[in-house]
N, C-alpha and C positions, 0 to 999 in steps of 0.2 A: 538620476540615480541609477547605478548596474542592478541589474537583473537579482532577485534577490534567488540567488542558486548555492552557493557555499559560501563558509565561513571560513580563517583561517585563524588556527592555536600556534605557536610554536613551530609552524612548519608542514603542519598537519591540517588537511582540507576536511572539511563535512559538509554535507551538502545538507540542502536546507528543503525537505518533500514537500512537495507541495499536496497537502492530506484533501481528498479527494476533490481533486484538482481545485483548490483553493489557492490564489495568490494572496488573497488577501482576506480577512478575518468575514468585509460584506458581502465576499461572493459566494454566490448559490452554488450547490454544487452536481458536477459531472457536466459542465458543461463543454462541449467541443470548442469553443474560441479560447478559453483559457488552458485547455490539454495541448489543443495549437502552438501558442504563445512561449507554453511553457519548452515544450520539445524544441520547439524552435531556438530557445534561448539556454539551450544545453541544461533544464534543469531537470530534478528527479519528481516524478508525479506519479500520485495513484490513484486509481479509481478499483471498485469493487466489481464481482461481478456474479450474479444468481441464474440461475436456470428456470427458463417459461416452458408454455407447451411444447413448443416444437420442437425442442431439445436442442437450442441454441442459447446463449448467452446478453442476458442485459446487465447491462450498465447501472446497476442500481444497489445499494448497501442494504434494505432492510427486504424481505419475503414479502410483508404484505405492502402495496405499493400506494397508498393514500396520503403518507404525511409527506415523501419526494415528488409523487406525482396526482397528476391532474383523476387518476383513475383510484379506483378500490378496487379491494380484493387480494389473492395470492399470486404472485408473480407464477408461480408452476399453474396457474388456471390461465391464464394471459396467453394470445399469439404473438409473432413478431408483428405482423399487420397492427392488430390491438395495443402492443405497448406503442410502437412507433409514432401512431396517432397522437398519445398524449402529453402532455406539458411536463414541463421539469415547476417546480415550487421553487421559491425563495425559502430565505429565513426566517422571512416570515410567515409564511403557508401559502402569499400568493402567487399564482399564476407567470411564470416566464414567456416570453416567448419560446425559448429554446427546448427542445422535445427531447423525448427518453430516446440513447442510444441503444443500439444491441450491439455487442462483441463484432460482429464482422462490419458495423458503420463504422465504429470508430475506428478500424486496422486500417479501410476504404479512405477515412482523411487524414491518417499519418502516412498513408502510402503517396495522397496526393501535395502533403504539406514540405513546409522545410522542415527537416528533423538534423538538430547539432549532434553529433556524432558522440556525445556524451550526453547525451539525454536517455533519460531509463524511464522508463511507464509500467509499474508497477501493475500487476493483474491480481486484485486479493481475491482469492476463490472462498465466499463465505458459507459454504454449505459442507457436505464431507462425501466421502466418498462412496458410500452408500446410492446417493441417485445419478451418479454417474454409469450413465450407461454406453454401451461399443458407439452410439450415434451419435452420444453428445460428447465424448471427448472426440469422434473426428470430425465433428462441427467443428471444435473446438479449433484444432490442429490446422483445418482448411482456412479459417477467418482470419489468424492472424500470421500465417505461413509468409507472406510477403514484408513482414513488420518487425518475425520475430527479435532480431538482433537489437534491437533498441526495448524489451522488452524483458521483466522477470516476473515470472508468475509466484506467489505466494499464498500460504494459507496457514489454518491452526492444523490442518488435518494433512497431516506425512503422506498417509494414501493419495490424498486426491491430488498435492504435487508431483507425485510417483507417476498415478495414470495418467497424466494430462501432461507432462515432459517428456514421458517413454513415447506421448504418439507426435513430439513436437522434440525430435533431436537440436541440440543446439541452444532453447532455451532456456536464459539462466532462471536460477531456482533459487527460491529463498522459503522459511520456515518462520513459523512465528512459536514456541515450544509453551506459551504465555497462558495455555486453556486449559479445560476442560481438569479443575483445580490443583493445577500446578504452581501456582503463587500461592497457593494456599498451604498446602505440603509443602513449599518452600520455609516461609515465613513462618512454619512447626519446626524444621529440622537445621535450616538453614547449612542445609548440606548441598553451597553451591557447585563444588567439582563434581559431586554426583549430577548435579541437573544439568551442565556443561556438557558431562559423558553424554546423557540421555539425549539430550538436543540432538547432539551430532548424529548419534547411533538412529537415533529414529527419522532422518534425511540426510544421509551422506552424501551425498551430493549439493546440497543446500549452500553457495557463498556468502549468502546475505542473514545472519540472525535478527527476528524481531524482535524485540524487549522489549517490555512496557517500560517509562521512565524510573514508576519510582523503584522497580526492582533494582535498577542500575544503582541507582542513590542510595537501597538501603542496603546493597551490598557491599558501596564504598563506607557508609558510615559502620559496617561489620567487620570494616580491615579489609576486605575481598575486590582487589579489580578483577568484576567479572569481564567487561571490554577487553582486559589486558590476557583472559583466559580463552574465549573463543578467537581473539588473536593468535592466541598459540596454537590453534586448530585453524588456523589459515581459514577465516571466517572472519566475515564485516557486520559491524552492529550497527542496527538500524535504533534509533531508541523512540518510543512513541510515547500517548500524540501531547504535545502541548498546543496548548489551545491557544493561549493570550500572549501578547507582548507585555504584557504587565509586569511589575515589578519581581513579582512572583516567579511570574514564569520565567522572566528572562533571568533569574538568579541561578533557576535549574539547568537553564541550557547553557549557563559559565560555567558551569561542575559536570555537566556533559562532555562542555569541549573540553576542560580538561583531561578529561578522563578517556579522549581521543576516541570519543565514536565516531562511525563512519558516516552516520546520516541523523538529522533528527524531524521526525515527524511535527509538523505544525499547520496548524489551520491561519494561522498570517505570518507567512515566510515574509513578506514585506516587511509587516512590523520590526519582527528579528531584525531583520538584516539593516532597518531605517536605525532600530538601537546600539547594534552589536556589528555591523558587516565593517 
């Protein structure tokens, strides 16, 4: 079977993310053979990334570190030494072999890997811009300075893409406008050109829009292609996450690709692509 990396509508390609760095629905995640594999195979992948002591970056989605990994506690209490040490968890809470990365291991094996030249790696920055300080955006900038071209940073917070791009020229940028109760204010007013406006204005510079899926869906079933609206603002819709290949799921990502977005978030891009590619 091909690499399960895009799909194609009518002419129209979307890539298929592989949501933190997941090919497939049993793999654990953040691991480096599958971020490997993935780059290697031209597809789009993302991984998370939080801030420890030292004011560097791991590789990990939630603050406190006990249900991904082998350790407890707050990842901002943690050193690089101390996360490095311990294990990645499965899906089901046990033990991997394979160990928690930091932002400059993992830049370290895309520098030493094959990378297809259309492969994106995705950096979701989940904190704000608040604990960002002068050392750890040029942590930041120095870790993955040899990688960045294959790379787009992202987050909910406009700031901390702003600080962390302005010390990494050249890096593309993507927004996710999806927080902090903007779906919710939406789904009151349902005044999507205003929220369109907002996105843009609050990361102008951002090519990549995050959208949660069913915003997408309940703005098609409103009359509104909002896909067809941050198109007009020369911006690519990312739409997240579905989870399943299941009947379900795969129903919404045929009214995705209709509706021509440019990537869709999934935790088994295999599946998709074994039902749909």
């Amino acid at each position: 079977m091909s690499a399960p990396v895009r799909l194609v509508r009518d002419g129209h390609p979307t890539f298929l993310k592989w949501h933190r760095a997941r090919r497939t629905k049993s793999d654990p995640v953040f691991t480096g053979r599958r971020i490997l594999e993935g780059m290697a195979e031209g597809a789009s992948v993302e991984v998370d990334l939080v801030i420890h002591a030292d004011k560097g970056m791991a590789v990990l989605h939630n603050l406190e570190i006990s249900k991904e990994t082998t350790g407890s506690g707050m990842v901002d209490t943690r050193t690089a030494a101390e996360l490095r040490a311990l294990h990645l968890r499965d899906n089901a809470g046990a033990p991997i072999p394979d160990k928690v990365m930091l932002l400059e291991d993992l830049a370290q094996l895309l520098a030493q890997g094959d990378v297809h030249p259309d492969a994106l790696l995705q950096l979701d920055y989940k904190q704000d811009a608040t604990v960002l300080d002068a050392v750890t955006v040029a942590n930041f900038a120095a870790a993955i300075g040899p990688v960045a071209p294959n790379m787009i940073l992202s987050s909910g917070d406009a700031a901390s893409v702003a600080l962390l791009t302005d010390a990494m020229p050249g890096l593309k940028i993507g927004y996710d406008p999806c927080h902090d109760g903007a779906l919710e204010r939406l789904a009151e007013t349902r005044d999507y050109q205003g929220f369109v406006a907002d996105a843009v204005a609050a990361s102008p510079k951002a090519e990549m829009i995050y959208l949660e899926w069913r915003l997408v869906l309940a703005a098609a079933d409103d009359g509104v292609d909002i896909v067809a609206a941050f198109h007009a603002k020369n911006r690519r819709i990312d739409a997240y996450t579905i989870q399943l290949a299941d009947t379900e799921g795969l129903g919404n990502i045929e009214r995705l690709l209709a509706l021509k977005v440019d990537q869709i978030t999934t935790d088994d891009p295999e599946g998709v692509f074994a039902a749909l590619g």
